[in-house]
C-alpha positions in Angstrom: -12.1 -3.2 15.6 -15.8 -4.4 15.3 -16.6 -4.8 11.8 -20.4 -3.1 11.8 -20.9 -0.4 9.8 -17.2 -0.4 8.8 -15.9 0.9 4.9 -12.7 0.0 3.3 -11.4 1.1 0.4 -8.5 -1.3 -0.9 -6.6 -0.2 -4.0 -4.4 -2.8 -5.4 -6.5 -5.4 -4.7 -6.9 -8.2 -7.8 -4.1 -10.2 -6.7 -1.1 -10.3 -3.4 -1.9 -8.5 -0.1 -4.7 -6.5 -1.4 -6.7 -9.5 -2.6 -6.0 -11.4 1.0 -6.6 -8.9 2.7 -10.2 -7.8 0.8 -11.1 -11.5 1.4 -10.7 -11.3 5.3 -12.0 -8.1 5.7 -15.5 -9.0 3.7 -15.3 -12.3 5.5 -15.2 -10.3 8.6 -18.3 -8.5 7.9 -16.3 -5.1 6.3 -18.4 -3.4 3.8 -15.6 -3.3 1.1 -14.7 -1.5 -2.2 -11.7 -2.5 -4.3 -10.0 -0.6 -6.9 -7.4 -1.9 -9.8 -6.5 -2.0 -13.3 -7.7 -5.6 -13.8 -10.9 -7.0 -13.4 -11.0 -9.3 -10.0 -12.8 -12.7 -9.6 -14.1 -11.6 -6.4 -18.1 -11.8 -5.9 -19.1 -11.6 -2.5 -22.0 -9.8 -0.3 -20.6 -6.2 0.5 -17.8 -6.0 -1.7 -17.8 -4.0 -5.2 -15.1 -3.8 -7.7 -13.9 -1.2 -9.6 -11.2 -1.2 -13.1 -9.4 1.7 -12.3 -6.0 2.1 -13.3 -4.1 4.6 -10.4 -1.7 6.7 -13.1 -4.8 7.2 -15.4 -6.6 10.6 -15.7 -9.7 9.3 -14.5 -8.7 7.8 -11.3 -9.6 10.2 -9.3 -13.1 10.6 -10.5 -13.5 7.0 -9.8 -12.0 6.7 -6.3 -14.6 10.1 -5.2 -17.5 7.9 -7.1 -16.6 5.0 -4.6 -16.3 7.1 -1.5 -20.1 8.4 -2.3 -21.2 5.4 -3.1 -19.9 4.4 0.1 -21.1 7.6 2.1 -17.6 7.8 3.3 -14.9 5.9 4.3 -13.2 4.0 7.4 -10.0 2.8 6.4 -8.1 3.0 2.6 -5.2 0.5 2.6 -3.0 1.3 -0.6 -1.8 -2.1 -1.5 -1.1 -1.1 -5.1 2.7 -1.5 -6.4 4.9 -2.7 -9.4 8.3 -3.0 -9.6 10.6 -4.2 -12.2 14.3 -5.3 -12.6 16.7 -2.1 -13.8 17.1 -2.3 -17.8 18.7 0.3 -19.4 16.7 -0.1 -22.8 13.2 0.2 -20.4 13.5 3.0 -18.3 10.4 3.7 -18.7 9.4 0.7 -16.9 11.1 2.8 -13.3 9.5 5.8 -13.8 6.1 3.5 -13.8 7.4 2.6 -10.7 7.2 6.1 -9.4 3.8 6.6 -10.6 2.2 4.3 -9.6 4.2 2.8 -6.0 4.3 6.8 -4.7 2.0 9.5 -7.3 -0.8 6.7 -7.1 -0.9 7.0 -3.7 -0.4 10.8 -3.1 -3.8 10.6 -5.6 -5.6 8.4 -3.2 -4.7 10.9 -0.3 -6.3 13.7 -2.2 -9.6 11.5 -2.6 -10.1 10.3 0.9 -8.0 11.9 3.3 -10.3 14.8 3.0 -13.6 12.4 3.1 -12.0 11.0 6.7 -11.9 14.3 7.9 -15.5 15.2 7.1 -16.7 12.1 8.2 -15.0 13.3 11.8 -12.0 10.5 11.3 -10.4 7.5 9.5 -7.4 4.8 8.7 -4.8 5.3 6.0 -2.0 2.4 5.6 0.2 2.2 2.6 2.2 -0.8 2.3 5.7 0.1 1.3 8.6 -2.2 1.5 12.3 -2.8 3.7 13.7 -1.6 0.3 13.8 1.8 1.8 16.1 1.9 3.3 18.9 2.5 0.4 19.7 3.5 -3.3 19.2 -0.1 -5.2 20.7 -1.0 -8.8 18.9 -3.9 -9.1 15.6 -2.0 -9.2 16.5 2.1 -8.5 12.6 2.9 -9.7 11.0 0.8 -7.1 13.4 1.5 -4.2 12.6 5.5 -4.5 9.1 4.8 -4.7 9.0 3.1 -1.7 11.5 5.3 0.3 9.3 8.4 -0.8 5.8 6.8 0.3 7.3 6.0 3.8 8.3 9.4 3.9 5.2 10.8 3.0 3.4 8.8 5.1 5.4 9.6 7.8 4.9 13.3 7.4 1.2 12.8 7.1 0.6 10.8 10.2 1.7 14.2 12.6 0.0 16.5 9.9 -3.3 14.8 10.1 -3.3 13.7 14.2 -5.3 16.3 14.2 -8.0 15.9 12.3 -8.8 12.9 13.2 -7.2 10.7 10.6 -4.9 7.9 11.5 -1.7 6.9 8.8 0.5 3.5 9.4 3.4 2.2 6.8 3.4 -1.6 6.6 7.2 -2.1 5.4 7.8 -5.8 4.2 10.5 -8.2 3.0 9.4 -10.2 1.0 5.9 -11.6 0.0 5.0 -14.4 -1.9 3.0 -12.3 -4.8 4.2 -11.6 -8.3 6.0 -8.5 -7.0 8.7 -10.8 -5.5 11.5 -11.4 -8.6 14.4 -12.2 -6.8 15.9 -15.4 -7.6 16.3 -15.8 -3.9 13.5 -14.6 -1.3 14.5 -15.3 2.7 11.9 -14.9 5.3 9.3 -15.5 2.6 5.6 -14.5 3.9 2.7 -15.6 2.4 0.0 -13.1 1.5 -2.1 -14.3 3.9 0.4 -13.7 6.5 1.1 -10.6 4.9 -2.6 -9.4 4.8 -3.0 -10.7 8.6 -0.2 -8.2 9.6 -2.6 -5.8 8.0 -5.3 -6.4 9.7 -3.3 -6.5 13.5 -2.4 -2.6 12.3 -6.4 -1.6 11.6 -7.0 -2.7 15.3 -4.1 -0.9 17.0 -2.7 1.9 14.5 1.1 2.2 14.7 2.8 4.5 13.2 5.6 1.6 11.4 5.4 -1.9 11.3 8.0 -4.2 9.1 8.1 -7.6 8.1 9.7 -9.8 9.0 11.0 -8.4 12.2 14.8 -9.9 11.6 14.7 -8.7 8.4 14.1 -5.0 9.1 17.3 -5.2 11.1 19.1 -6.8 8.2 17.9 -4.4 5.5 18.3 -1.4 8.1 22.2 -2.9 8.4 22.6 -3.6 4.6 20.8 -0.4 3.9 23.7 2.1 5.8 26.4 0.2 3.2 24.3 0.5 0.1 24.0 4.4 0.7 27.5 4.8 1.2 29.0 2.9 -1.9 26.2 5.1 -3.8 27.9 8.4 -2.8 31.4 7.4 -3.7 
């Protein structure tokens, strides 16, 4: 994809995949805004950053402010996510989860998507995650979130074909960002790596990609047990 004259929008984007990804695309020649709750270190020709938190009242306003500012937009990667281990005195800390992994994006939809369509086309990817695939009980807030923006996603990409407006789901394993918790993390990518994956999707548009590749197959396998031993 040649870079000229090309907007992003990348929400999530003060640390992890965003970040990574934000740096290659300006680096690339990408005229590039970034969107999330903390402030980002990030100073670079054609990139602006905006504090915006994605469950807040005013995120909306904020996102349509950057699209103006912009004149439109290209691609919107939603790279924002949180996820934290089940406790049963914090459950509000899974319903944040929800907000902000699948309501956070279904806000960004109802910013751009309509601003790719006017502008005659454009590139949605939300990163989800190979977790799914299944109910967890480690972290039941975060596995939901993620099974309902692939779903949604999903549903979107044949709804908007039409119009123009491209949707891919970037599933990974995990990612060497805070997000990753587990004790033990196999098939480890970097962000780098992570953000690189990305980028091969903004060049050839797929509907799904996941993560590692091996892993996917695992999760898909480990995913089919974890559901049944839920309904029991």
């Amino acid at each position: 994809m040649d870079a000229q004259g090309r907007r992003a929008i990348v929400v999530g984007n003060s640390d992890g995949v965003g970040l990574a990804l934000t740096r290659q695309l300006v680096a690339a020649g990408w005229t590039v805004a970034g969107l999330s709750r903390s402030a980002s270190a990030l100073a670079a020709p054609g990139y602006a950053h905006h504090v915006a938190d994605v469950t807040g009242d005013a995120y909306r306003r904020v996102l349509a402010g950057v699209v103006d500012r912009l004149g439109g937009v290209d691609v919107c990667v939603y790279a924002a996510g949180v996820g934290e281990l089940f406790d049963v005195g914090d459950l509000a800390a899974q319903t944040r989860a929800l907000e902000v992994n699948l309501i956070g994006a279904a806000r960004t939809v109802e910013v751009v998507v309509p601003a790719m369509v006017a502008g005659g086309g454009g590139h949605l990817v939300g990163l989800s995650s190979l977790a799914d695939v299944a109910p967890s009980t480690q972290a039941p807030g975060y596995a939901a979130s993620k099974a309902g923006l692939t779903s949604y996603l999903l549903g979107l990409r044949g709804a908007l074909r039409p119009h123009g407006v491209r949707v891919t789901v970037v599933r990974f394993g995990f990612v060497d960002t805070k997000m990753a918790q587990s004790p033990v993390k196999p098939m480890l990518l970097s962000a780098e790596r992570a953000a690189d994956v990305v980028r091969d999707c903004l060049r050839t548009g797929p509907a799904v990609v996941s993560r590692p590749r091996r892993m996917a197959v695992l999760a898909r396998a480990a995913g089919v047990a974890a559901t049944v031993a839920a309904r029991r």
